[in-house]
Structure formats: C-alpha cells, structure tokens
C-alpha positions as CSV (number, residue, x, y, z in Angstrom):
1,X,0.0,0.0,0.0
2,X,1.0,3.9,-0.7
3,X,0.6,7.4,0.7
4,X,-0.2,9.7,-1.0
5,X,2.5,12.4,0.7
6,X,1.6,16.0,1.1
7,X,4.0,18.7,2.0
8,X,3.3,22.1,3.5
9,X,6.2,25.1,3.8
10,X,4.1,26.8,6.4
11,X,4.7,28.9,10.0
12,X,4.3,28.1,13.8
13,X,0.9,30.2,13.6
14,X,-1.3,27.9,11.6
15,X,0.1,24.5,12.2
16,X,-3.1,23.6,14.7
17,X,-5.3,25.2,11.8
18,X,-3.9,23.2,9.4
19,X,-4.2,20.0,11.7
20,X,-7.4,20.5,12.2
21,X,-8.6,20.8,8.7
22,X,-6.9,18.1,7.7
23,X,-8.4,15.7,9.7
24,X,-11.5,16.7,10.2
25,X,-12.4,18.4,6.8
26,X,-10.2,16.5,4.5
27,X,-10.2,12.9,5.9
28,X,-6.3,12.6,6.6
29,X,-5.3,9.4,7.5
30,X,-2.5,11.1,9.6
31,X,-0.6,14.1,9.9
32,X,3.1,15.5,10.8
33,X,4.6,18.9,12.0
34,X,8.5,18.9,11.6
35,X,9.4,21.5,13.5
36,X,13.3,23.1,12.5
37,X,13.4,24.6,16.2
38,X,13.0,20.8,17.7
39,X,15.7,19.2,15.6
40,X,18.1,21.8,16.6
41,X,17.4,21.8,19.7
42,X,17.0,18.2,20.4
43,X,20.7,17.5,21.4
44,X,19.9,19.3,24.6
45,X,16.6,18.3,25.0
46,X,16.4,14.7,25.3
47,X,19.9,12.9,25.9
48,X,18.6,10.1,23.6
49,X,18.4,12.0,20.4
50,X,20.4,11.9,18.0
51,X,19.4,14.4,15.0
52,X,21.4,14.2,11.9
53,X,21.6,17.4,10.1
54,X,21.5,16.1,7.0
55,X,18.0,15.0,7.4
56,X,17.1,18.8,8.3
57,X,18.4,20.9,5.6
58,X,15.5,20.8,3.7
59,X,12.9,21.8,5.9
60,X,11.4,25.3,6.2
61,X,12.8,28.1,8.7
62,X,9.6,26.7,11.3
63,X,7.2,24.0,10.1
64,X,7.0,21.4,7.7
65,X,3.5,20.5,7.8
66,X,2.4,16.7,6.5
67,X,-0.6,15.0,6.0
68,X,-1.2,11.5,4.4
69,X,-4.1,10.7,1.9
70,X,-4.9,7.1,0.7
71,X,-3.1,7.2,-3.1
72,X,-6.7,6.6,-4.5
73,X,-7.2,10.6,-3.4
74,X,-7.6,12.9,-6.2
75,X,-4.0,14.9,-5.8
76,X,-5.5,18.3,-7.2
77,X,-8.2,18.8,-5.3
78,X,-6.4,18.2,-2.2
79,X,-3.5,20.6,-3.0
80,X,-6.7,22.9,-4.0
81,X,-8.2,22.5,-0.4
82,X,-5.0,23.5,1.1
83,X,-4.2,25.7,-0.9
84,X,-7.9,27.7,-0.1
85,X,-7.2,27.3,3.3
86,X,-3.7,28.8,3.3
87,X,-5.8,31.6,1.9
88,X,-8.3,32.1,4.4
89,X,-5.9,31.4,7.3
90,X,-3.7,34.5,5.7
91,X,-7.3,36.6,6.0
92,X,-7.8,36.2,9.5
93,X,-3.9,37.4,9.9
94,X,-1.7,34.7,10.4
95,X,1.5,34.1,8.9
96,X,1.5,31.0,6.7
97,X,4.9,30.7,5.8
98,X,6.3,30.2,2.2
99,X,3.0,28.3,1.4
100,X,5.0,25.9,-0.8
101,X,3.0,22.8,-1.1
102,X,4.8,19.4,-3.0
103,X,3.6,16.2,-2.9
104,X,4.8,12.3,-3.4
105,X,3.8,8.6,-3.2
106,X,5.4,6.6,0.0
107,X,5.0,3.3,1.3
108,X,3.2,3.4,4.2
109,X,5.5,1.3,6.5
110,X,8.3,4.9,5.3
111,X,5.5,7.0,7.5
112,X,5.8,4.5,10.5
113,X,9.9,4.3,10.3
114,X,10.4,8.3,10.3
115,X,8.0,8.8,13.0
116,X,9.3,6.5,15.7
117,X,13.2,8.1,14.6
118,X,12.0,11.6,15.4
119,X,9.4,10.9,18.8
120,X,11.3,10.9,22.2
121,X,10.4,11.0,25.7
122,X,8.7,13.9,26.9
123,X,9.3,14.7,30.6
124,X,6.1,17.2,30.9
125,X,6.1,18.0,34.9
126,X,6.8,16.2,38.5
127,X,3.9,13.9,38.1
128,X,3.6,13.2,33.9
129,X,6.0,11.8,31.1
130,X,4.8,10.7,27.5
131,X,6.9,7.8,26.4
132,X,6.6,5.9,23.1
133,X,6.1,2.6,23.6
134,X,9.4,1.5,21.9
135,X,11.7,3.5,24.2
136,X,12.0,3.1,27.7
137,X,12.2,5.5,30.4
138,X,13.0,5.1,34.4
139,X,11.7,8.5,35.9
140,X,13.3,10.3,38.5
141,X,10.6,10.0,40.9
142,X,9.2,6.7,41.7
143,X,5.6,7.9,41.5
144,X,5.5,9.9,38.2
145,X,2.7,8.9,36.2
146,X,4.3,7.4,32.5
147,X,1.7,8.2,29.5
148,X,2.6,5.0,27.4
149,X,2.0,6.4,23.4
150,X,1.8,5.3,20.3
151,X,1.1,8.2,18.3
152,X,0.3,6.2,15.0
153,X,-1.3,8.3,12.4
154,X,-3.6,10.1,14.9
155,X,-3.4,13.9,16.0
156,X,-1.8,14.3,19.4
157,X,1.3,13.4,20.6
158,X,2.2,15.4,23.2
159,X,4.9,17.1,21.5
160,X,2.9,20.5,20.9
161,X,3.0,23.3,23.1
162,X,-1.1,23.4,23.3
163,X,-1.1,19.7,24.2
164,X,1.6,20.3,27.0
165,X,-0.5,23.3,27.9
166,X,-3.9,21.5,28.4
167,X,-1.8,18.6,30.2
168,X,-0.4,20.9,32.9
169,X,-4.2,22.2,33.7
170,X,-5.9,19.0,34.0
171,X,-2.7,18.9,36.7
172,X,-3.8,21.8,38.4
173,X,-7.2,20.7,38.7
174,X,-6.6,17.5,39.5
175,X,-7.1,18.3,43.1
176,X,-9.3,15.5,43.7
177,X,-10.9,12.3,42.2
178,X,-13.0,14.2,39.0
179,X,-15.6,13.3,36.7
180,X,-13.8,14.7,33.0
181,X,-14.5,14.5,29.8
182,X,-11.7,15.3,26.8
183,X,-13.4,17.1,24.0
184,X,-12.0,16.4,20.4
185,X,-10.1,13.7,22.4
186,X,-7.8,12.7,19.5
187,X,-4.6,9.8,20.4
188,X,-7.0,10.0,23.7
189,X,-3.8,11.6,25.4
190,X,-5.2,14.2,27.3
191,X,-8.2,11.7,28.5
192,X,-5.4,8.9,29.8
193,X,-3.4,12.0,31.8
194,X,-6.5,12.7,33.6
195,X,-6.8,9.0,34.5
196,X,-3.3,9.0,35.4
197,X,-3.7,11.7,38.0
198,X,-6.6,10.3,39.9
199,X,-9.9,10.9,38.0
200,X,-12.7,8.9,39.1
201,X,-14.1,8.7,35.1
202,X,-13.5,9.7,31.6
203,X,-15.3,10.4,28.4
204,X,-13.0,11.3,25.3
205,X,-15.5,12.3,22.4
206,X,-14.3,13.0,18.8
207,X,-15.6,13.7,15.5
208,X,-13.5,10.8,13.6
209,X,-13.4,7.3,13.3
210,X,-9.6,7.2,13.2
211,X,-9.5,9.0,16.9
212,X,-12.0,6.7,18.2
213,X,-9.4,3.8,16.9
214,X,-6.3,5.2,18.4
215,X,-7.5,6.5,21.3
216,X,-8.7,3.0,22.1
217,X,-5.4,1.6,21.2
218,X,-3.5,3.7,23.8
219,X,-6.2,3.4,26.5
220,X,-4.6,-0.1,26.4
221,X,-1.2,1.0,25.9
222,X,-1.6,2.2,29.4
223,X,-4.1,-0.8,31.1
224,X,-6.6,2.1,30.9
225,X,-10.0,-0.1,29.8
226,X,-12.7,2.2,31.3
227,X,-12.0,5.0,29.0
228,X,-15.3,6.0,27.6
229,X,-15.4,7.0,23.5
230,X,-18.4,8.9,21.8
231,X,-18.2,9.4,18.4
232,X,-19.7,12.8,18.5
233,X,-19.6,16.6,17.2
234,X,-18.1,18.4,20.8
235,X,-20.5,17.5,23.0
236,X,-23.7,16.6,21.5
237,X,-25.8,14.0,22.3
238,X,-23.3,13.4,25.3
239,X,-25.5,12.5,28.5
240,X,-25.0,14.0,32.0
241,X,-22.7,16.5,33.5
242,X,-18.7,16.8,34.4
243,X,-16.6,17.8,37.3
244,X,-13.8,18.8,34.2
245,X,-14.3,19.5,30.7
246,X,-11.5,19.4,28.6
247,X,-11.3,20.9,25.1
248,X,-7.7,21.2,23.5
249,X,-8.9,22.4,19.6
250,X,-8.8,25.7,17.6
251,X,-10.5,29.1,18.9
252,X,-13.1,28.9,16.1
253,X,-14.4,25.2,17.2
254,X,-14.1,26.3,21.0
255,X,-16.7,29.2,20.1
256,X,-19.0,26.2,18.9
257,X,-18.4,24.6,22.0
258,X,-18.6,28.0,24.6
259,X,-22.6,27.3,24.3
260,X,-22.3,23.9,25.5
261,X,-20.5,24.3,28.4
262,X,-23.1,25.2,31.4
263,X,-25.6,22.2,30.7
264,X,-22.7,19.5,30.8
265,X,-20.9,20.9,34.3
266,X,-21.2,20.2,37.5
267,X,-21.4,22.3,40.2
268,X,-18.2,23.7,41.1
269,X,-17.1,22.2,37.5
270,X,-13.8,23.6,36.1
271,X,-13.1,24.2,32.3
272,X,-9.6,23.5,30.5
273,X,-9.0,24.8,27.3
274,X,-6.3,25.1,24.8
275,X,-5.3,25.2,21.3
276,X,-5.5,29.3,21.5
277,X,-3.6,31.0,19.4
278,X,-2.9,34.6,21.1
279,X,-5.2,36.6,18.5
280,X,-8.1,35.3,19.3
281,X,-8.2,34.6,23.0
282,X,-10.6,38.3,23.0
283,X,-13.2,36.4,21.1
284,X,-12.7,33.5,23.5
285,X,-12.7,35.8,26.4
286,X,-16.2,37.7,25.0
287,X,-18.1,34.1,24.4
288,X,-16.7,32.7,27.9
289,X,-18.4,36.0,29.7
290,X,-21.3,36.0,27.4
291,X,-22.0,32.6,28.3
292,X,-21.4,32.9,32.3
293,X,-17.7,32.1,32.4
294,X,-14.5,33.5,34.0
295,X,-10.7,32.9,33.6
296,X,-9.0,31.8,36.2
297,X,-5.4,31.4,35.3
298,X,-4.1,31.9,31.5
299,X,-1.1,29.9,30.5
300,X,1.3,30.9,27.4
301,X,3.7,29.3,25.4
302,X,4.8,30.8,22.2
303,X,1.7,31.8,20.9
304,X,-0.9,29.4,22.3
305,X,-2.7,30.2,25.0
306,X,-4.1,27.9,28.0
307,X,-6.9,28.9,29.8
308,X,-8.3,27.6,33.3
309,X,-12.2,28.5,33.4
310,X,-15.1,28.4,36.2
311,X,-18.9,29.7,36.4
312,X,-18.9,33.2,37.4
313,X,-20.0,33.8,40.8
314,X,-23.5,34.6,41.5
C-alpha cells in the first residue's frame, strides 16, 4: 500500500489550523509537523536523540507540515483544499509561511519508520511523562505517572505546546478524584493524563473514526480499559454532567463549543482549554463572559494560550 504524501512550507501560527482541517475536513489518515526549532534543539533536550543534520536541511525556517491521503485521493483537489485554506488562514492574519505545497507517493510502512526516529520522551512535569512505547524510560521520581503512546497516524502526541498546555491544567485541577470528559479527544492523550492523575471517570468524544481507533489503542497502551469513547460533534448528544471539561482544539471550534459548556458541568465544574492562538483569546474571552464564564489562570507558550475556566460567581 501507498501514501499519497503531502508537503506544506508553512509557519508556527497555523500549524493547529492546518491539523485540524486536515483531519477533520479532509479525511487525513494522519498528519506530521516537523518543526526546524525541535531538531536543533533536540541534542539538549532529550539525551537520547540523536538528529542528523543532513535530514534537516531541507525543511522550512519553522514547520514542515504533513498529512497523508490514501493514493486513491484525487491529488488536485487536495492541493486545492490546502491551498484555499492557506488563503483564508492568511485573511484572519496569520503568517502561513512560504505556502510551498509538493507532494509524493510513499510506502506506508516509510511514514511509521520516520516517525518512531523523530518521537522521544517527553518529561512534561513532577507527576507526567509521555513515552513511546518502543523506548523506555525510568523516571526520577518513583511515583510519576508514564503516559505509554503510540502516536500512530492520529493527531496528538504530546509534543505541541497546546497539548503540553492542556496537560499541565488538567494537573492543576486535579485536586481530587474528578468526573472529566476530553473534547476532540484525539490519540486520547489528554483523557489517559486525567486517568493517570486520579480521575474517578472519563469520556474522550471525537468527531472521527480514526480518533476513536487510536484513542482506544492507547487506552490499552496504558491498562486504561474504562476510557469512555463517543463518536460525536463536541458534546452533542453526550448525557449527563462533568466535574472537568477538557477541550484542547482551535479558537473557532471552541466558540462552537462555549454554548455547551453550562448544561454539561457540574457544580463547582472547572473548564480547561487550549489550542489558542494569542489573536483570538478576546473572542474566547467575549463568548466565555457572554455565556457565564471566567478565567481563572491563562497559560502561554509561544503563541498558544491555555486557559483555566469556572462559572462566574453569583
């Protein structure tokens, strides 16, 4: 079997966007970020790494974005797609980068052997790691809590910043066993971190059959069976309330999801959300008031913003 290969010359601002659409509008069967700034730095980052320049010096001064099509997929109209949505991510403001898109047949066993070469241990926090489940890791401290992955062809890996961001705020919330459900749930990463650090149930819903798939695969990765899956839009059709909603996904889903909020929380309930790219956190911050809701904490790395949210008081 092939892969149909496509290859995006683009900037840190729309890489999420571009994730996004890929998946969910386009169908990808998986996607990749290459990041110029993470091979460089990797020496220092993980002791384990070992980055040959060579297999650099083609990419882009900040993001080689890649997404995977089955080779049946009509080439020209997926090159049209992205390049209409370079376009309208440019209209909204962001930097897209060179916009150079190329494209090539692989075998799809190429995808799987690149991947694993370039995804490392992540040592998130005190309590958290993501390892892939062909490396090993001993932590430092006994009790840290080791996210098993593998990241396959689904979004979510734990390597980007908004990830990382909504990780570190299901931590802080985690003050207690918690009811939580992971919107747009993904690998199922940021569900199996909340079971890691003590909640008492979670719900990942998604949009896509090939989320549902991986997320179940790494539920078991990490002996994590009672991970609940809804294929869903957000949260429709999702019964009952939550101690913690989690949402890490792009400001203009999150708008669609604002709405939903107050009839699926608890009491008390706490809000995570990430996947904010600085621009349009006052939108964010407009629909979270309109609709009864106030930001505890903002978190910030690079230019994605985390945001802790409750109910306003009475």
């Amino acid at each position: 079997m092939k892969l149909l290969e496509v290859k995006i010359e683009t900037s840190y601002d729309v890489e999420d966007a571009l994730s996004y659409f890929a998946q969910e509008d386009l169908q990808a069967l998986g996607i990749e970020a290459r990041r110029r700034s993470d091979f460089e730095q990797a020496g220092w980052l993980h002791d384990s790494t070992v980055v040959e320049m060579d297999d650099i010096k083609d990419l882009p001064a900040e993001v080689e974005f890649i997404a995977y099509f089955d080779e049946e997929r009509d080439r020209d109209e997926v090159v049209k797609a992205f390049e209409d949505k370079l376009k309208e991510l440019a209209g909204y403001g962001l930097r897209t980068g060179e916009g150079t898109i190329s494209t090539s047949y692989i075998a799809d066993q190429d995808w799987n052997t690149v991947w694993q070469k370039y995804y490392h241990v992540i040592n998130l926090s005190r309590h958290l790691a993501i390892v892939p489940e062909w490396e090993s890791y001993k932590p430092a401290f006994p009790d840290q809590q080791i996210i098993t992955m593998d990241p396959g062809l689904a979004f979510g890996t734990g390597n980007h910043q908004t990830t990382q961001l909504a990780m570190l705020g299901i931590e802080r919330a985690m003050v207690k066993p918690l009811s939580v459900v992971d919107v747009g749930t993904g690998s199922g990463i940021l569900a199996i971190a909340a079971h890691k650090l003590g909640a008492k149930s979670v719900l990942g819903t998604d949009i896509s059959d090939e989320s549902m798939t991986a997320a179940k695969e790494n539920a078991g990765l990490n002996d994590f069976a009672d991970l609940k899956l809804q294929k869903t839009s957000l949260l429709a059709d999702v019964e009952g309330k939550f101690d913690l909603i989690v949402a890490n996904i792009l400001a203009e889903i999150l708008l669609d999801l604002i709405p939903q909020l107050d009839s699926h929380l608890n009491e008390d309930g706490q809000v995570i959300f990430s996947g904010i790219d600085y621009l349009q956190l006052p939108k964010i911050e407009q629909a979270l008031s309109e609709n009864g809701f106030k930001i505890d904490m903002k978190m910030r790395a690079g230019r994605w913003i985390g945001l802790c949210i409750s109910r306003k008081e009475d």
